[in-house]
KOLZA-192070 format. One record per residue (C-alpha): residue number from 1; x, z, y. Coordinates in pm, whole numbers, plus 50000, padded with zeros to 5 digits. Layout:
// residues N
(NUM, (X, Z, Y)) ...
END
This chain:
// residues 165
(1, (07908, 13587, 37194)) (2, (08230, 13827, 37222)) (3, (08170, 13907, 37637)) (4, (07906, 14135, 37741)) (5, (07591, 13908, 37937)) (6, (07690, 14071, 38269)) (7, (08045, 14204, 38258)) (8, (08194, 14139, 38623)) (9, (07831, 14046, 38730)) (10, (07712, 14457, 38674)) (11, (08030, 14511, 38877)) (12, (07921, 14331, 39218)) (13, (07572, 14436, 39262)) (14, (07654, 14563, 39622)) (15, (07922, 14340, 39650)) (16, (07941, 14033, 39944)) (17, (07805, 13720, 39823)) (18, (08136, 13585, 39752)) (19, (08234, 13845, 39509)) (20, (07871, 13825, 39338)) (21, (07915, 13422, 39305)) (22, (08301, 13472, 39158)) (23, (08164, 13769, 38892)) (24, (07852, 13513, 38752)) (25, (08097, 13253, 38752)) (26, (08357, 13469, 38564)) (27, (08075, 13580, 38323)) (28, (07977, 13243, 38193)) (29, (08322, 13085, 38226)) (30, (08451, 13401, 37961)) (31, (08104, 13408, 37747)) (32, (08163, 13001, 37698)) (33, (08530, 13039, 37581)) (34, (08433, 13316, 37381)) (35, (08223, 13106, 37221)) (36, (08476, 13002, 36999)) (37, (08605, 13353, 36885)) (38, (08588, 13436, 36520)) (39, (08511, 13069, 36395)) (40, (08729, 12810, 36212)) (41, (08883, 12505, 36332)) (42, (08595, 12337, 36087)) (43, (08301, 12525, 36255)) (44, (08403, 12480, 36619)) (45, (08454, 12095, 36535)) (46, (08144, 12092, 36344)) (47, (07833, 11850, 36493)) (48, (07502, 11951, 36454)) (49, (07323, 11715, 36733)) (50, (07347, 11349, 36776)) (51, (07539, 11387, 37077)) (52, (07949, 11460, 37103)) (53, (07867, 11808, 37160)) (54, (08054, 12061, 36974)) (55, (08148, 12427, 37040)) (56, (08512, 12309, 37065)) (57, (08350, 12019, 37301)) (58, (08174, 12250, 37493)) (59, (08496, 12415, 37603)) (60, (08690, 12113, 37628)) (61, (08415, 11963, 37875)) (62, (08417, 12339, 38089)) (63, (08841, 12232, 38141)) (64, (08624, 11866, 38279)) (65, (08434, 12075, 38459)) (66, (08669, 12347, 38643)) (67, (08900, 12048, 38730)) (68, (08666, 11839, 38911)) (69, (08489, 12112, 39141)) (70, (08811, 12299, 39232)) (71, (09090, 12006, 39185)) (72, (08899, 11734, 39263)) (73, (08627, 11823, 39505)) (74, (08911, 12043, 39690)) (75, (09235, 11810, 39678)) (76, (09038, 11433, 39654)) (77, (09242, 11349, 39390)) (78, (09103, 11118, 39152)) (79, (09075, 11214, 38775)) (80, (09339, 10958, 38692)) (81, (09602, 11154, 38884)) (82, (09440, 11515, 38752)) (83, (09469, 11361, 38391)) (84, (09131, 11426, 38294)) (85, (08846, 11233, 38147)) (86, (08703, 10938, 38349)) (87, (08322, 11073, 38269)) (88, (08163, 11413, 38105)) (89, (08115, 11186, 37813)) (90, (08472, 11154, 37767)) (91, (08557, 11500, 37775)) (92, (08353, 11595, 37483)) (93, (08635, 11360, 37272)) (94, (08781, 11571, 37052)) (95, (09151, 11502, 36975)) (96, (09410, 11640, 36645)) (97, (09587, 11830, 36919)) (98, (09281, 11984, 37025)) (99, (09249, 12361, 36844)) (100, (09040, 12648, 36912)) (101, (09343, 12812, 37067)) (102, (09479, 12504, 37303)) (103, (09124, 12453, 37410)) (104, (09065, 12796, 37488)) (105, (09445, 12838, 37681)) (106, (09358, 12492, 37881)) (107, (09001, 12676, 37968)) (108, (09142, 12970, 38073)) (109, (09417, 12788, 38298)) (110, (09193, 12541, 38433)) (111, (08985, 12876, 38555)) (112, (09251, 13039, 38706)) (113, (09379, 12713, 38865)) (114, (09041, 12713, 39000)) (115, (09029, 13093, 39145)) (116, (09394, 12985, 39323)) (117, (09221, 12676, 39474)) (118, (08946, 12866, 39653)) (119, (09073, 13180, 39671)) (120, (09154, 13086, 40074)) (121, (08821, 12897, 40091)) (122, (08522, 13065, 40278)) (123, (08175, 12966, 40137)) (124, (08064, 12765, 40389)) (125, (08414, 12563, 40385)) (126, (08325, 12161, 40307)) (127, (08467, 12028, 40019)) (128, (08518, 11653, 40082)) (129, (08655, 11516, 39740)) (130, (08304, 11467, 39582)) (131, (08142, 11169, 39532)) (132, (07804, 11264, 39686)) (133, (08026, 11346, 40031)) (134, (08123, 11673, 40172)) (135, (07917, 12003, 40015)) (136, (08003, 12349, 40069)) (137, (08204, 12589, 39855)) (138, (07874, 12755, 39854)) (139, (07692, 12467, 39655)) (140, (07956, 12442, 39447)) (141, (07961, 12756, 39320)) (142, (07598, 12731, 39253)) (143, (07612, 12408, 39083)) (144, (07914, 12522, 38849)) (145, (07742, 12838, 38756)) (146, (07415, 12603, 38673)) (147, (07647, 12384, 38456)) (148, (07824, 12626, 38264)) (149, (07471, 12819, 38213)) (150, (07364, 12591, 38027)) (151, (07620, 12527, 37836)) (152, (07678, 12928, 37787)) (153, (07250, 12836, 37598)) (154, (07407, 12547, 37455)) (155, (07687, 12728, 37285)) (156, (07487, 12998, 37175)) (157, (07283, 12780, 36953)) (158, (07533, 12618, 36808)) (159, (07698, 12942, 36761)) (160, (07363, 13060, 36536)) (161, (07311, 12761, 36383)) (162, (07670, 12782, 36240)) (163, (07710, 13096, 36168)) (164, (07359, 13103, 35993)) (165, (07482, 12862, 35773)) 
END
């Protein structure tokens, strides 16, 4: 992919935990929308799994993603009122409006609006608009940077397998 593996990350080492949790997340939130960088609006569409998943999916599901742990989780309002997609699922739908560049601006504006939403949060702050009840800002940030991960191993795959081809 176009970002370096540990680009913020490197630059926290002896940072609080805070800034540590914000540079991982910033890593794998710029290495997943970079995914997309250099490809065609026919190879980030393309499917090469049974599943919805596509690069272009992928992305699309990480604006799912942002939006329900820092919209969501933060504000309790329900995904009807955020306008997003009722399940993950759903957010792997690719529309004709959806393009490697509208997907990529929604990611990157669904991040930020995430960074705003916490940015007065403290780590052990409760976040009470989750399903499974209150968890901490803390958790969160773990569980996002697990999600996106694994989509960052997801994407890369795909990535090869297109570009091999």
């Amino acid at each position: 992919m176009s970002v370096p593996l540990a680009a913020f990350a490197e630059n926290a080492i002896r940072q609080p935990h805070r800034a540590q949790f914000e540079a991982f997340l910033d890593d794998h939130r710029n290495m997943l929308n970079g995914c997309l960088n250099g490809l065609t609006e026919e190879q980030a569409r393309r499917s090469l799994v049974a599943s919805r998943t596509t690069l272009l999916g992928l992305v699309k599901h990480a604006i799912l993603v942002e939006k329900v742990w820092f919209d969501e989780a933060i504000t309790c309002r329900s995904r009807a009122e955020i306008g997003i997609a009722a399940t993950p699922d759903e957010s792997f739908i690719l529309t004709d409006a959806d393009t490697i560049a509208s997907v990529q601006r929604a990611h990157q504006e669904a991040c930020e609006a995430a960074r705003r939403a916490t940015s007065s949060l403290a780590l052990d702050d409760e976040l009470l608009g989750n399903r499974r009840g209150p968890l901490t800002l803390h958790w969160v940030y773990l569980h996002v940077l697990r999600e996106l991960a694994q989509h960052c191993g997801h994407a890369d795959i795909l990535r090869e397998q297109i570009l091999d081809n």
